[in-house]
N, C-alpha and C positions, 0 to 999 in steps of 0.2 A: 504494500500500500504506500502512494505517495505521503508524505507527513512535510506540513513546511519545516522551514528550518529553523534549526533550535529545539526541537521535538524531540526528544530520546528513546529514538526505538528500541535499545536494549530495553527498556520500564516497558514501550508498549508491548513489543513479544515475552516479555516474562520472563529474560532471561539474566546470566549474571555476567557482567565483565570481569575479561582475565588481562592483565598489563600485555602491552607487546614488550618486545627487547629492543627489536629492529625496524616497528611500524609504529607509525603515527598515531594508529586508532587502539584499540581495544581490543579483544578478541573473544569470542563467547565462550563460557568458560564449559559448561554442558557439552560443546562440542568432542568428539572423540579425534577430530582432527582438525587441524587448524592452519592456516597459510598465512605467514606475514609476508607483505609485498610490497615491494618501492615501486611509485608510482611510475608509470611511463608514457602516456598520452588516453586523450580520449578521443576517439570519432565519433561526430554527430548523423545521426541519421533521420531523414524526414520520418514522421510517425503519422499515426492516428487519431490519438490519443488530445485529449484537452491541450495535453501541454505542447504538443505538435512537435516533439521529437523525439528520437529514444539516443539516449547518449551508452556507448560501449567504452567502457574502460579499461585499460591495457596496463597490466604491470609486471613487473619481473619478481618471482617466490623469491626471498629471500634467508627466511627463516622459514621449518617447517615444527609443527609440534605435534605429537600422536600421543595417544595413550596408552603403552602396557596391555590391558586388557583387548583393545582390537587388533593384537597385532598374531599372524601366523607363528606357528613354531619357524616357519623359514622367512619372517621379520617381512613379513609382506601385509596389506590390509585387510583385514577381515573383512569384504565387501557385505556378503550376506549377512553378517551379524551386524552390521554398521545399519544397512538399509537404506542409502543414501538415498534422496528426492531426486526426479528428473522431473523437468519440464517437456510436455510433449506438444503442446499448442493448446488454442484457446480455453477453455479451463480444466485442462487434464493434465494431472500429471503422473507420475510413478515412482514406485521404489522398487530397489536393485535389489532383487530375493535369490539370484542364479547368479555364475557368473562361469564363463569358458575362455581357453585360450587358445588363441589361433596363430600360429607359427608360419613364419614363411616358407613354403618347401624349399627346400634345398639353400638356404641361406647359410652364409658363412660372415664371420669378420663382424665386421659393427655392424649387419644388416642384420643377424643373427641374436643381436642383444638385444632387440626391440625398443623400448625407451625408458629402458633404465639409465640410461647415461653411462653406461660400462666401457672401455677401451680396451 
């Protein structure tokens, strides 16, 4: 929901701030995972909407934080237990209750590590 500014969405969504280290804002502390992020630009895009744009913001992870308990014995996320939200379009959305990996055949070298960032 839009809130003008000054409004403190953590109070409206009910949730609790946790410090950042390395971000400007806050971070919700309830979350099982969390991205701190320096800013890097926004592009405007014409909309629908009252406000008549949708702005995208772009930033670079900086810091990441997880919890202990969502994490795999092989330090990966627990997708299914997490339950993450998608947006699917106009008022649908979903949570991630599966999850499958699909491998490139025959892949070698960095095409092979997928996007863990491995060399």
């Amino acid at each position: 929901m839009e809130w003008p500014e000054g409004v403190d969405e953590f109070e409206k969504a009910g949730v609790t701030k946790a410090p950042s280290i390395e971000a400007p804002a806050p971070r919700v502390a309830e979350s099982p995972a969390q991205f701190e992020c320096r800013y890097l630009s926004t592009h405007r895009l014409r909309g629908n909407s009252a406000h008549g744009w949708v702005e995208v913001v772009y930033g670079e992870v900086v810091r990441i934080h997880v919890k202990d308990e969502v994490l795999t014995p092989e330090g990966k996320l627990d997708i299914p237990r997490i339950r993450p939200l998608a947006r699917l379009g106009y008022y649908d959305y979903t949570s991630v209750t599966e999850v499958f990996e699909m491998r490139i055949p025959g892949a070698s070298g960095l095409a092979a590590d997928g996007l863990e960032g491995k060399a």
